[in-house]
N, C-alpha and C positions, 0 to 999 in steps of 0.2 A: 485204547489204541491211539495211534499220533494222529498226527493233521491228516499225514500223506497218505498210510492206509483208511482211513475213514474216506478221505476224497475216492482211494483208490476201491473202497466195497459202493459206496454210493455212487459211481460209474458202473459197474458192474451189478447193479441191481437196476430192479423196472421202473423205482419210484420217480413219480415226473420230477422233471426239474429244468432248466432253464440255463442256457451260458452267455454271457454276452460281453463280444471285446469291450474295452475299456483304454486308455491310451497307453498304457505301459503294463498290459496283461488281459485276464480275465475274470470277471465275474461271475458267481454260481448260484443261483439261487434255489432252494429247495424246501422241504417243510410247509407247505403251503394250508394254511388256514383258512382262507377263500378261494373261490374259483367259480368265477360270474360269466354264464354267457350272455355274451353282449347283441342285443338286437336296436334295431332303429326302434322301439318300444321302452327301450331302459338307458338307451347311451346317456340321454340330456339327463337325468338323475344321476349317473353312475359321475360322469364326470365334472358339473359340477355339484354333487351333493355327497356321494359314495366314496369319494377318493379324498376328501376332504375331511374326512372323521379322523382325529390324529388318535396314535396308538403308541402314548407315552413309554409303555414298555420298550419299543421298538425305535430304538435310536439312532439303528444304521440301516435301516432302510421303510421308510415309513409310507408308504405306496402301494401302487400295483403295478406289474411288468403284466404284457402279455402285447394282442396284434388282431387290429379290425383286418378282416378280408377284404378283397376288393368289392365286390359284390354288396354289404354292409358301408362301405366308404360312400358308392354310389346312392344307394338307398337315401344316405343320410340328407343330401344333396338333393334329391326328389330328383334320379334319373331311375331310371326303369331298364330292365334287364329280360330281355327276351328269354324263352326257354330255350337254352342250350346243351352241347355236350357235358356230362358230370361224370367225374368220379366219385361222387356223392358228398365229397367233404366239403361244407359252406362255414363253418364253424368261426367265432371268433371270441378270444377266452381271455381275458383276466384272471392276471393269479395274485393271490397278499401272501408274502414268502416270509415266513420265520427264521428261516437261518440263512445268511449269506457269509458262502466264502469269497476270499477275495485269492487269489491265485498271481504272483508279479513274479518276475526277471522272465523266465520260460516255461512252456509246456513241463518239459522232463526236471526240471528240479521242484515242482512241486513245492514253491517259497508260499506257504499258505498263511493265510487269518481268516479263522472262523467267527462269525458272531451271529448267537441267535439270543430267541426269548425259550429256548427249550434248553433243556441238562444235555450234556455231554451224553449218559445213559438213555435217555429216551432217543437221542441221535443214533448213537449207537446200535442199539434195538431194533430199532425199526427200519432197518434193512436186510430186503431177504436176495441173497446172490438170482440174479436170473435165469431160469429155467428154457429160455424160448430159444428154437431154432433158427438159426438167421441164416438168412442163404443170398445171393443176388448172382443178375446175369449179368454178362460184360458188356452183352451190345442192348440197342436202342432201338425204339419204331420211333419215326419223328411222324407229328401230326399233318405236317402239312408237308409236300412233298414241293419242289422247283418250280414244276407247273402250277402247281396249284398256287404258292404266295406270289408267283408272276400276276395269273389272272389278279387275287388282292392287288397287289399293286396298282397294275396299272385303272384299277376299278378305283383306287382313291389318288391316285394319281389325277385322273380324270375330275373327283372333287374336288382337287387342289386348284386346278385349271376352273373351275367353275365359282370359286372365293367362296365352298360351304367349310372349308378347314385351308390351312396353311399350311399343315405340318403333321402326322400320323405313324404312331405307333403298331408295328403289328407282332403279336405275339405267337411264338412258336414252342411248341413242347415236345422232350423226346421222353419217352417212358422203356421201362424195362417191368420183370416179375424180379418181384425183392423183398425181404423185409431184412432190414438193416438195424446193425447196431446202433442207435443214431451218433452217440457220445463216443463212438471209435471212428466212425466214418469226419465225423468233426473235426475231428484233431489230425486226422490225414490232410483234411482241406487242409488247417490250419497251419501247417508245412509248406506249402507249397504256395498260398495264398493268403494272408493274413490283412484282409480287407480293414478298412474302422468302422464300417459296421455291421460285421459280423455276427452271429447267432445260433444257438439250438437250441430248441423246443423238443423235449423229450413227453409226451403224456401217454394216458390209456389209450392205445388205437392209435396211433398217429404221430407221430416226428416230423420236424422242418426243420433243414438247416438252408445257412443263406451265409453267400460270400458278399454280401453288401457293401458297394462302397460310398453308398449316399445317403448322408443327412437329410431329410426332409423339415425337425422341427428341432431347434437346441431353445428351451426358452429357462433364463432364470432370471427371478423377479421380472422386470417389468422389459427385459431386453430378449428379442425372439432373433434367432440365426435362421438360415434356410442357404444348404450347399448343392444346387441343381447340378446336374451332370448332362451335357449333350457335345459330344463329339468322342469320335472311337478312332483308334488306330491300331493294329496288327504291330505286335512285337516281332522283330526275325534277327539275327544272326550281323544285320546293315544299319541297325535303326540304334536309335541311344534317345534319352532326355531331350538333347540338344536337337540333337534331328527332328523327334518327335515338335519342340517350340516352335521350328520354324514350317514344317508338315501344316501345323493348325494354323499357324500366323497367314501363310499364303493361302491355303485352301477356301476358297469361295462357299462351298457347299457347306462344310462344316463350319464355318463363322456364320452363314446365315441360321443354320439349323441351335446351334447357341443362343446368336442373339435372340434369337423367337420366345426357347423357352425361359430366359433370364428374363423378357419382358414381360412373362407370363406370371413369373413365381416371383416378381419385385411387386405385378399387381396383384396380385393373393395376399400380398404383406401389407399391399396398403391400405386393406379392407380393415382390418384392423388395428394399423399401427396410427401414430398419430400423423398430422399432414407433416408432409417436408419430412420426416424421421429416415425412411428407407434411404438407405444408402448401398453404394457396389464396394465390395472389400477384395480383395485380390483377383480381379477381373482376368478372367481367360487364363488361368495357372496350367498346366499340366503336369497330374501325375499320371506316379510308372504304379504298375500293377502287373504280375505274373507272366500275364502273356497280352499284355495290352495298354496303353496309354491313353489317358481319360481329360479333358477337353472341361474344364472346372471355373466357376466362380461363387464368390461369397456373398449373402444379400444379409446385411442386416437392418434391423429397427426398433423404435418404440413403440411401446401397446399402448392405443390408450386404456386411458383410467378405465374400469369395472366392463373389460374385455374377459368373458372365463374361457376356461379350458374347452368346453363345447363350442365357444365361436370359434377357437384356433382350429380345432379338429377339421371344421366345415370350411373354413375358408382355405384351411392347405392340401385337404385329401378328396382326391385321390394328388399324388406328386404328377404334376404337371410335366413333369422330363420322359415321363414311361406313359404319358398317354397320347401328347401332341396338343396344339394349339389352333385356334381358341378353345377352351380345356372342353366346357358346357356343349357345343355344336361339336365336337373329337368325341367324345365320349355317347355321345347318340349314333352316331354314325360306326364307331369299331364296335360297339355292346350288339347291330342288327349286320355286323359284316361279320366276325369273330365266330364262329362255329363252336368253340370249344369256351368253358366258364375257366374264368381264370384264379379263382378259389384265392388262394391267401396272395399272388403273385402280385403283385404291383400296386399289394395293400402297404400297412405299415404294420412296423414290430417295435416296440420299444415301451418305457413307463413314464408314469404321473406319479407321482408324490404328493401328499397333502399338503404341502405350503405352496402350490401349484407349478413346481421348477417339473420341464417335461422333457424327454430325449425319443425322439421317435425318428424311424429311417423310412426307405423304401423298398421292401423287399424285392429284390433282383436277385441274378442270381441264385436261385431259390431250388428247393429237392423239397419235396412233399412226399412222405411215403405211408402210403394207407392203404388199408385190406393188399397188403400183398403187393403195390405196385409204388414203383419210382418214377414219380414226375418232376422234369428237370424242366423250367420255364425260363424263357430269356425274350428278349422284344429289339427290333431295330428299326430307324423311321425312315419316312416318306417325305419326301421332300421333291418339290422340283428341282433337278437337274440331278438325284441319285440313280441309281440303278436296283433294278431286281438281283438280281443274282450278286452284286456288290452287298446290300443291304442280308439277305438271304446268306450270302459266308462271313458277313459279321453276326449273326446270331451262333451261328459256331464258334465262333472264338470264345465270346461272351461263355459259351457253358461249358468251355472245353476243359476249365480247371474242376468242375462238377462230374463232367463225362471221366477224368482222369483215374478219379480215387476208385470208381468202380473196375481198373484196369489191374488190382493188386489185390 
């Protein structure tokens, strides 16, 4: 069979596999020879010793992709995690993928390159069309109702006024009964929204996909990037790019709620970068995105010398833009306010490579769908001078391009 029917039976079967935007397409990874679950017991092996074993056969992608959960990010850090609401999934996986396709121009023309360390036939084989029934509903229960993220609110509102946090995140979920095709609902997003960093996680039991539009870690060789995101705007019918620049340029609340966390994730960088290295790269940019425009700057810098892959992990995660600031005192205070466990949401997803180049995001915009159910997770902060109910319908917008695909 050709590239495009092979792509097109290996969507169409159960086998896990992996898609992750790319700057001019998509990547596919499948065939997976490993598959490690990651605990605070094995991470410091896994990443610097595990991910480090070169696999000279495998020339086009010599690594692991996969994604710490929140909950695991925290751990690592030695913050503690009250028992909360679960849908049971805590899970966080590595996968070593044998064949990668590469997928460029668009979805529908299917311009593919396969490269694996397996035959064409063993490829071929070992996919069996899937069997399972997929159904989903259209509407939503959200977890937290008006009333209730008011009381949050103004309960950390109230901290903010007190100087135990400056700045807070609160996370909101809407769930349905579903089990979805993960790799068809994808490519719906993918229409409509085509984030950079985008993803689906297809496995046994469980699917994630994510319209991501934030970097958290781009490191090659000895040079690490970090793209925070803090400030939102509502797309309508009056608004354009131009509007939007001058929207965030004026806006007091949304410059301060930026600067906080650029100051936050410049010092996360200088934890391990060398002195004087960090730098600001295109300071307060905004982009456009489907139904919203995003409030952006660039931080980069130098590592010092015999910094590994497990200090980076520790010093950048969880992403300081989806938890608030000061990160260490925000993240004790939302982990004993937060009722509900935020499972992979506002973890990262992305890979390591043995010669240490790493790409990892922050999951937002995120669908979790397990035992039968769709969880759609999105977060928006607390700030002095926001509002409840402002803050409260920007988490709608945020999931609205997630809410949509389930409308077809």
């Amino acid at each position: 069979m050709n590239n495009k029917e092979y792509l097109e039976r290996l969507f169409d079967s159960d086998k896990p596999l992996i898609i992750y935007r790319v700057k001019n397409g998509f990547d596919v990874y499948t065939d997976f020879s490993k598959k490690i679950k990651l605990t605070k017991s094995n991470a410091k092996l896994f990443f610097e010793k595990t991910v480090r074993k070169k696999n000279y056969k495998n020339k086009f992608f010599d690594g692991y992709i996969g994604f710490l959960s929140y909950e695991l990010q925290c751990k690592l850090i030695n913050i503690n995690l009250p028992k909360q609401k679960s849908n049971g999934f805590k899970e966080s996986f590595f996968y070593k993928p044998e064949t990668l396709i590469k997928i460029r121009k668009n979805i529908q023309d299917f311009s593919t390159q396969v490269y694996s360390t397996k035959s064409a036939a063993f490829r071929e084989t070992n996919i069996t069309i899937s069997k399972k029934k997929f159904f989903y509903e259209k509407k939503f229960q959200v977890n937290i109702s008006l009333k209730q993220y008011t009381k949050l609110f103004n309960n950390f509102s109230k901290k903010i006024r007190q100087g135990k946090t400056y700045q807070i995140k609160i996370c909101q979920k809407y769930r349905n009964k579903s089990n979805i095709d993960a790799v068809q609902f994808f490519w719906k997003l993918m229409k409509v929204n085509t984030s950079p960093e985008s993803f689906m996680v297809r496995d046994e039991g469980f699917s994630i996909i994510s319209c991501s539009p934030e970097t958290l870690i781009e490191k090659r060789k000895n040079i690490i990037m970090t793209k925070p995101i803090a400030g939102t705007l509502k797309k309508n019918k009056n608004t354009s790019l131009n509007f939007a620049k001058n929207f965030f340029a004026k806006n007091l609340k949304e410059s301060k709620e930026h600067n906080m966390i650029v100051d936050m994730e410049r010092n996360d960088l200088s934890k391990i970068c060398r002195v004087g290295s960090v730098h600001l790269k295109n300071l307060k940019s905004v982009e456009e995105y489907k139904d919203l425009y995003h409030y952006v700057t660039t931080i980069r810098g130098i590592l010092k010398n015999n910094t590994s892959a497990y200090d980076i992990i520790k010093a950048m995660m969880p992403g300081g833009s989806v938890i608030g600031c000061p990160k260490i005192n925000t993240l004790n205070l939302l982990n004993y306010q937060e009722e509900d466990s935020r499972n992979v949401y506002t973890g990262s997803f992305g890979y390591i490579k043995s010669n240490g180049d790493m790409r990892f995001n922050i999951i937002i915009r995120s669908l979790l769908n397990y035992k039968n159910i769709s969880e759609i997770a999105v977060a928006s902060g607390v700030i002095l001078g926001s509002t409840a109910i402002k803050e409260y319908n920007e988490n709608f917008i945020k999931a609205k391009s997630l809410l949509d695909i389930f409308k077809t």
